[in-house]
C-alpha positions as CSV (number, residue, x, y, z in Angstrom):
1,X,0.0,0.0,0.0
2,X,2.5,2.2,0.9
3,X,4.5,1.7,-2.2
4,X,1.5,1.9,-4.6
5,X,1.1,5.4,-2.9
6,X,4.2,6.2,-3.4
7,X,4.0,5.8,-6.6
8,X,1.0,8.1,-7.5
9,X,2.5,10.6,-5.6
10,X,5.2,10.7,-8.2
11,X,8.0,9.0,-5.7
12,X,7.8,10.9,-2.3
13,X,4.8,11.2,0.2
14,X,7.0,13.8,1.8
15,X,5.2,16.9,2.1
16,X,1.5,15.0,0.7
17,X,-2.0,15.4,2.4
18,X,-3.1,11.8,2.4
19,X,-6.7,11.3,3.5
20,X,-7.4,7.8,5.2
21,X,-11.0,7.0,5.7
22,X,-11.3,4.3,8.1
23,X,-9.1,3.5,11.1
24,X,-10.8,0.6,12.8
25,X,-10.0,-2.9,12.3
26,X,-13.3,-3.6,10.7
27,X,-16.6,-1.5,9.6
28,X,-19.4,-1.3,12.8
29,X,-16.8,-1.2,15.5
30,X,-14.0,1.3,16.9
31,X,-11.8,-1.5,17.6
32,X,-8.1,0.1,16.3
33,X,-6.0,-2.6,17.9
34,X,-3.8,-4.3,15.4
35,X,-5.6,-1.9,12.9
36,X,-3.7,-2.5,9.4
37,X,-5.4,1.0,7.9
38,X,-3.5,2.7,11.2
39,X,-0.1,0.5,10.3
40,X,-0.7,2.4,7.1
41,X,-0.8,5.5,7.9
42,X,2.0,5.6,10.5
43,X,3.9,4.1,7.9
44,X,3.3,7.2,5.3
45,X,3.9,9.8,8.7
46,X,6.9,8.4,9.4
47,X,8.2,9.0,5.7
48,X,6.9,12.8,6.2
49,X,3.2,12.5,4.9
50,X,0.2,14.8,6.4
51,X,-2.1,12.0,7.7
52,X,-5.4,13.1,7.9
53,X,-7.8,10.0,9.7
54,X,-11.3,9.5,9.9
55,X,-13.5,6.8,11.1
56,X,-17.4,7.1,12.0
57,X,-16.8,6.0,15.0
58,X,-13.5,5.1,15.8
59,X,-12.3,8.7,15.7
60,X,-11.5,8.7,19.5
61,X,-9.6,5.8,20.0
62,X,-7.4,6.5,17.6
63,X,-7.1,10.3,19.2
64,X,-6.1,8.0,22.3
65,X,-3.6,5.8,20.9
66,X,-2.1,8.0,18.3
67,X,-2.3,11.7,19.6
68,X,0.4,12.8,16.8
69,X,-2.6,11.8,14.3
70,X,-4.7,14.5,12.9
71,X,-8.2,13.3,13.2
72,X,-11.0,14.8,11.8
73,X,-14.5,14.0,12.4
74,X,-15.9,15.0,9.3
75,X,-15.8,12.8,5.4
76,X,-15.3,16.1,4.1
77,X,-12.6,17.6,5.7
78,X,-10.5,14.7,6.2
79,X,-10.6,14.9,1.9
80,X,-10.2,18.4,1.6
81,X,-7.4,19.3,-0.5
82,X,-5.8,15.6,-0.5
83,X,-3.0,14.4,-2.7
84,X,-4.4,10.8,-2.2
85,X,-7.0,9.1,-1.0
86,X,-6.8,5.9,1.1
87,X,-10.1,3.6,1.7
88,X,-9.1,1.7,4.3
89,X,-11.9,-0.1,6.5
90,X,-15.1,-0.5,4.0
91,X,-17.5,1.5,6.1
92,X,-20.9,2.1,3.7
93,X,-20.1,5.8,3.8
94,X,-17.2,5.2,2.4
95,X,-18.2,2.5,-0.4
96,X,-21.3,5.1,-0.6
97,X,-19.7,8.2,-1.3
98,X,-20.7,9.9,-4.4
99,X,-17.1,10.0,-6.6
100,X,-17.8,13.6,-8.4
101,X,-18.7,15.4,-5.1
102,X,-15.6,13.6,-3.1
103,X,-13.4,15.2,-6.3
104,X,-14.5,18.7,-5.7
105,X,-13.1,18.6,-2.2
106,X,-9.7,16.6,-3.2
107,X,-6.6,18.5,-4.6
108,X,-6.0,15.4,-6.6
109,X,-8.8,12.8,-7.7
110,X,-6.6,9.9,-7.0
111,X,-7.6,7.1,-4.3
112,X,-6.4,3.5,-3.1
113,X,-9.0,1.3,-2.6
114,X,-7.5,-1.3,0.0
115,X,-10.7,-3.2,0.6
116,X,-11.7,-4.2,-2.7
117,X,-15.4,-2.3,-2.0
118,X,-15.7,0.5,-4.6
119,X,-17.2,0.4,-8.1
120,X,-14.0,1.0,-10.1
121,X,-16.1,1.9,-13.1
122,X,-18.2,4.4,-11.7
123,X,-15.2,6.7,-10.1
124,X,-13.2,6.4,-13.1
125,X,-16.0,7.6,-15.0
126,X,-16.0,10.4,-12.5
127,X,-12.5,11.4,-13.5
128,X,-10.7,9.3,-10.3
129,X,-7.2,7.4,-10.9
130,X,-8.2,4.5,-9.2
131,X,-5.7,1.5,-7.9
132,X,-7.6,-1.3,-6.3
133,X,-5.5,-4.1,-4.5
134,X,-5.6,-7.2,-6.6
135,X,-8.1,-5.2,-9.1
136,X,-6.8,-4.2,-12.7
């Protein structure tokens, strides 16, 4: 994941706003232990990336655990002006979200679909670079 993102981002996350949506373990709970979307994103803040998290409702645990973490509590703002998105636990606001209002917010219409839940088709169509893990 990390390298994929690299690689839209032209090499370097250094510097990016990289929107993750979805920080628990699994949609319908706040669980964020052994979290793989929060391995993620410490990952990409480690190598200098502007992690912006959100989660419907795992938002404060992951305040708790990783106070270094901007966390936002709104869809929106966590995608405002982002480099990259990340879908990272398959919450049905995220498969739900409506592609051409997302890429109004975004700086660049580009987003990792690590959960295999989006209609590829549909946000392409909406003038997304898409990458899809394990999808063509």
């Amino acid at each position: 994941m990390v390298r994929l993102a690299k690689r839209l981002l032209e090499g370097s996350v250094d510097g990016k706003r990289i929107a993750v949506l979805g920080a628990a373990f699994k949609p319908d709970t706040d669980d964020v232990r052994d979290s793989p979307a929060l391995d993620i994103a410490l990952k990409l803040y480690s190598e200098g990336a502007r992690v912006i998290i959100t989660d419907p409702v795992a938002n404060e645990n992951v305040r708790g655990r990783y106070p270094s973490f901007h966390v936002e509590d709104s869809t929106e703002d966590t995608l405002r002006d982002a480099d990259l998105v990340l879908l990272l636990t398959e919450w049905k606001q995220y498969r739900d979200l409506d592609p051409r209002a997302a890429k109004e917010l975004v700086s660049t219409a580009q987003i990792i679909d690590g959960r295999n839940t989006l209609d590829l088709a549909t946000w392409r169509e909406a003038g997304w670079q898409v990458e899809a893990l394990g999808r063509p």
